[in-house]
Backbone as numpy.savetxt, mean C-alpha at the origin, in Angstrom:
# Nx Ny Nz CAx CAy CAz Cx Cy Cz
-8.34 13.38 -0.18 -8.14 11.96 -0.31 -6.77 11.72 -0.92
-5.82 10.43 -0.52 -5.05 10.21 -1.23 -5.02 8.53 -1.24
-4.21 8.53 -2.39 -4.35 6.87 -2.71 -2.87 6.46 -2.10
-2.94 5.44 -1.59 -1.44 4.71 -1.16 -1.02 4.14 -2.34
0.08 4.55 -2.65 0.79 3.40 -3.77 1.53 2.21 -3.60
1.81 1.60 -4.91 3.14 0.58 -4.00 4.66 1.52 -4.04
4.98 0.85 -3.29 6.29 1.70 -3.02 7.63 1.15 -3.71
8.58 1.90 -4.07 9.91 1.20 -4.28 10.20 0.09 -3.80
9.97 -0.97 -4.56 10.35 -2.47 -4.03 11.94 -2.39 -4.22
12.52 -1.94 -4.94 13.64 -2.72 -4.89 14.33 -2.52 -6.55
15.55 -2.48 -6.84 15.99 -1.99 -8.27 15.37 -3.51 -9.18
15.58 -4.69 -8.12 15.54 -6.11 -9.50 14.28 -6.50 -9.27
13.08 -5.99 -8.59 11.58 -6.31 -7.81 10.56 -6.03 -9.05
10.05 -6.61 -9.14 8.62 -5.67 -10.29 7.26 -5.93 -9.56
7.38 -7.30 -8.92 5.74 -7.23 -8.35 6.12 -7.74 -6.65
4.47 -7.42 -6.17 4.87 -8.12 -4.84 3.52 -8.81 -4.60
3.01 -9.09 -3.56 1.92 -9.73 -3.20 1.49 -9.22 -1.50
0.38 -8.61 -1.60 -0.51 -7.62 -0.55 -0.69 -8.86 0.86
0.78 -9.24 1.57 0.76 -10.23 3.20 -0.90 -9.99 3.72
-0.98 -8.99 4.03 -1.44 -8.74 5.74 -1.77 -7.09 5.71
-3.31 -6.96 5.81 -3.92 -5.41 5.98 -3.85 -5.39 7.05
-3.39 -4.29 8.04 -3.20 -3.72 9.29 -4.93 -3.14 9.25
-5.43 -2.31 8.56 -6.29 -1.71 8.88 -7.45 -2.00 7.74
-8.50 -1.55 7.78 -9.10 -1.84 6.67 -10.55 -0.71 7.29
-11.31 -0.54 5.65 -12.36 0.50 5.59 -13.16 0.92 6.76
-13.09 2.06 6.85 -13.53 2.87 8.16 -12.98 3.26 9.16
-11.48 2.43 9.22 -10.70 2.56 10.51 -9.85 4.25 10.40
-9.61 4.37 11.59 -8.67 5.70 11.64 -7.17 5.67 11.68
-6.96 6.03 10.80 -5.29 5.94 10.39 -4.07 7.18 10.88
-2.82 7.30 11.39 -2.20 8.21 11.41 -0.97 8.23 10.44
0.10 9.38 10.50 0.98 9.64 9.87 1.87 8.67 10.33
2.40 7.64 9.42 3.54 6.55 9.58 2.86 5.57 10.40
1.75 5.33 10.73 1.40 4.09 11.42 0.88 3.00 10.27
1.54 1.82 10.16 1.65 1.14 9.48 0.22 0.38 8.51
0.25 0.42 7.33 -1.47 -0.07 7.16 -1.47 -1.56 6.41
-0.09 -1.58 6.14 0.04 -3.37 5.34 1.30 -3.65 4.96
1.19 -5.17 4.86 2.87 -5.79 4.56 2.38 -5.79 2.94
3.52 -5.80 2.32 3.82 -6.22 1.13 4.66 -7.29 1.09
4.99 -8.26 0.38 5.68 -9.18 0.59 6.13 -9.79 -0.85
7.38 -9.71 -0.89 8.03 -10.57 -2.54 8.99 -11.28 -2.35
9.86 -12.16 -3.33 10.49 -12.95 -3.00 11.77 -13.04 -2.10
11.89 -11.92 -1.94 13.53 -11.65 -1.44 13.21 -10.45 -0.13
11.89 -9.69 0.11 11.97 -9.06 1.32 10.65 -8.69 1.60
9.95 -8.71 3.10 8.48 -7.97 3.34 8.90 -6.65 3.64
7.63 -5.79 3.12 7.85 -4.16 3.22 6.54 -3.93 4.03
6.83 -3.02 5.19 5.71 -2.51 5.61 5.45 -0.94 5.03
4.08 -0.87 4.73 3.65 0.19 3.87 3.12 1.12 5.11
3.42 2.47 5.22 3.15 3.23 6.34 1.91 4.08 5.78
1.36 5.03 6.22 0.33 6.08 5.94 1.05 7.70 5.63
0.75 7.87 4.99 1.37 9.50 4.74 0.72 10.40 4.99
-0.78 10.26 5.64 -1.98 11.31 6.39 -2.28 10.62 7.50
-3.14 11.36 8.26 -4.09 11.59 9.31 -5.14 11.29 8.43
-5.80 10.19 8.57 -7.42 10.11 8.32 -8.15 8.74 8.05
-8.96 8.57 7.29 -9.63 7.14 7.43 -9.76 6.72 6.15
-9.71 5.17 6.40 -9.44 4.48 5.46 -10.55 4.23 4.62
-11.27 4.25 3.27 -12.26 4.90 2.67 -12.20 3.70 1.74
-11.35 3.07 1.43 -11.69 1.72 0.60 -10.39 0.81 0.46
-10.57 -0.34 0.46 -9.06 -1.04 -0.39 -9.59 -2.11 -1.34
-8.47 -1.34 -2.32 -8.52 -2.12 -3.56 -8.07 -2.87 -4.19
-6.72 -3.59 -3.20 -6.23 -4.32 -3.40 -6.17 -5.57 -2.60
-6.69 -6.98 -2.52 -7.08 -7.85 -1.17 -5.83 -8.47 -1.01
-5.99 -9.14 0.30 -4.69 -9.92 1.10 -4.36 -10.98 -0.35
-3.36 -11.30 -0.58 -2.90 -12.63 -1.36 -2.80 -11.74 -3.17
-3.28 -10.67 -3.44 -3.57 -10.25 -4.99 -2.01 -9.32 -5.09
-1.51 -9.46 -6.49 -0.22 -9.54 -6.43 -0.26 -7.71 -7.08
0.64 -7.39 -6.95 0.98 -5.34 -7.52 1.45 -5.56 -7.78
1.98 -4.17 -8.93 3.74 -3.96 -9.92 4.06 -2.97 -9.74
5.22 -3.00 -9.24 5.69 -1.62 -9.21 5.93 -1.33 -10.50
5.59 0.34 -10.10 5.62 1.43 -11.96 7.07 1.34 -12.24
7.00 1.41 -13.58 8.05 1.40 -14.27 8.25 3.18 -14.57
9.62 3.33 -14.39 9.66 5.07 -14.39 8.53 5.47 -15.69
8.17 6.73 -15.21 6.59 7.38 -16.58 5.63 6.61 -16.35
5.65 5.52 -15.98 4.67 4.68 -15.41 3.44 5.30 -14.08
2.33 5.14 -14.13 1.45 5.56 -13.19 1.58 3.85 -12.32
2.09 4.47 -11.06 1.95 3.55 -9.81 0.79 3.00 -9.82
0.82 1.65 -8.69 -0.40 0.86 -8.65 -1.28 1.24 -7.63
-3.01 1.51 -7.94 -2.79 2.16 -6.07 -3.52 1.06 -5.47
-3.32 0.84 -4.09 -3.53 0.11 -3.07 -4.82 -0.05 -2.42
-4.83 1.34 -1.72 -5.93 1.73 -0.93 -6.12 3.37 -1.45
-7.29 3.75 -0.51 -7.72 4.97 -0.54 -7.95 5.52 0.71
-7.30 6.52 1.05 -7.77 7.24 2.70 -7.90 8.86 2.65
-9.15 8.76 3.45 -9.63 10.55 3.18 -8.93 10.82 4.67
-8.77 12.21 4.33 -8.13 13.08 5.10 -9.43 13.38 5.66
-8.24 13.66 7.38 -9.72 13.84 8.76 -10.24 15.10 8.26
């Protein structure tokens, strides 16, 4: 299993807000196929997949806002997807 994080928004970014889930629990996911927008004031990020496998929960809903970690900081996680 791995958890999606948020990703490098940006050096002046701290939070964003979860657009638009591409996929959601149960679906089958691949390597770099896209699973959600992120969206903040100044740019949307599409968040890709870094496995092969299925999507096992999300924990973060459309409209609920993330922070990106502050360095030493533990990232925010997103979703959860088990490996096929």
């Amino acid at each position: 299993m791995i958890e999606l994080k948020v990703p490098t928004l940006g050096e002046s970014v701290t939070e964003a807000t979860v657009g638009t889930w591409f996929k959601k629990a149960g679906d089958i996911v691949s390597v770099d196929e896209m699973i959600c927008e992120l969206e903040t004031d100044k740019v949307t990020i599409e968040v890709p997949s870094t496995i092969n496998g299925i999507v096992s929960k999300i924990i973060v809903k459309e409209g609920e806002t993330v922070e990106r970690a502050e360095r030493g900081q533990q990232e925010e996680e997103v979703q959860r997807i088990e490996r096929e």
